[in-house]
C-alpha positions, 0 to 999 in steps of 0.5 A, spaced: 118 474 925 113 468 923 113 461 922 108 459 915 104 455 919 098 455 925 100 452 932 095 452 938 100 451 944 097 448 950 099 448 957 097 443 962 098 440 969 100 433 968 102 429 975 103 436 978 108 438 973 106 445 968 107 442 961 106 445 954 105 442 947 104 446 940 099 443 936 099 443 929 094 441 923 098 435 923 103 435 929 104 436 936 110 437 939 111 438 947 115 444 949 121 443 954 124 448 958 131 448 958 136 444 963 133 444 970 127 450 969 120 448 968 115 452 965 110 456 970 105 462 968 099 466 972 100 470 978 104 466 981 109 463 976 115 467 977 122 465 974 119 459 971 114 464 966 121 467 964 122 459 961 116 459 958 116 465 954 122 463 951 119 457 949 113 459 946 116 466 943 122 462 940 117 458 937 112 462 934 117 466 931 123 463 930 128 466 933 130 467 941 127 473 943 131 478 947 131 478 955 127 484 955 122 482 951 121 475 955 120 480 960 114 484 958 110 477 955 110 474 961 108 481 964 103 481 960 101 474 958 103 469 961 101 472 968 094 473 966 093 465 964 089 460 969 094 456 972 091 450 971 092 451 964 091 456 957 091 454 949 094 460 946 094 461 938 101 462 934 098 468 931 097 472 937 104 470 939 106 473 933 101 479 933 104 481 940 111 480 938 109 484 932 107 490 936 111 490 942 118 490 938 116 495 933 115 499 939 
């Protein structure tokens, strides 16, 4: 459930469009949503949370994580974020997901 390595994800709003990155020591990647979703997080992202955290949890664990919790990370992160951006670390991806599914 966790990659060796550290990563800051940066989501920004660049022309208009949500767009996230992960940033490494020596590496920054930008996160793409699948098909036609766009990513979206605060109060009023919605749907396009749900693609976020795919993204991120995806990311940050290395493995696709189940509907449920997507769910409950968008609930309890990804709605809280400002909408004119976040930087959010791997580690506390990872320490959530540590403690939401051992729950």
């Amino acid at each position: 459930m966790q990659t060796p390595y550290s990563r800051i994800y940066v989501g920004r709003i660049e022309g208009g469009v949500p767009t996230v990155y992960a940033v490494g020591a020596a590496t920054v990647d930008r996160l793409h949503p699948r098909g036609e979703a766009t990513f979206g997080w605060g109060a009023d992202a919605a749907g396009a949370a749900g693609e976020l955290a795919r993204a991120l949890l995806t990311d940050a664990s290395g493995s696709e994580p189940s509907e449920d919790v997507r769910r409950r990370f968008c609930e309890q992160i990804l709605t809280r974020l400002p909408r004119d951006g976040f930087a959010l670390q791997r580690e506390t991806v990872n320490a959530w997901l540590r403690r939401v599914v051992t729950v």
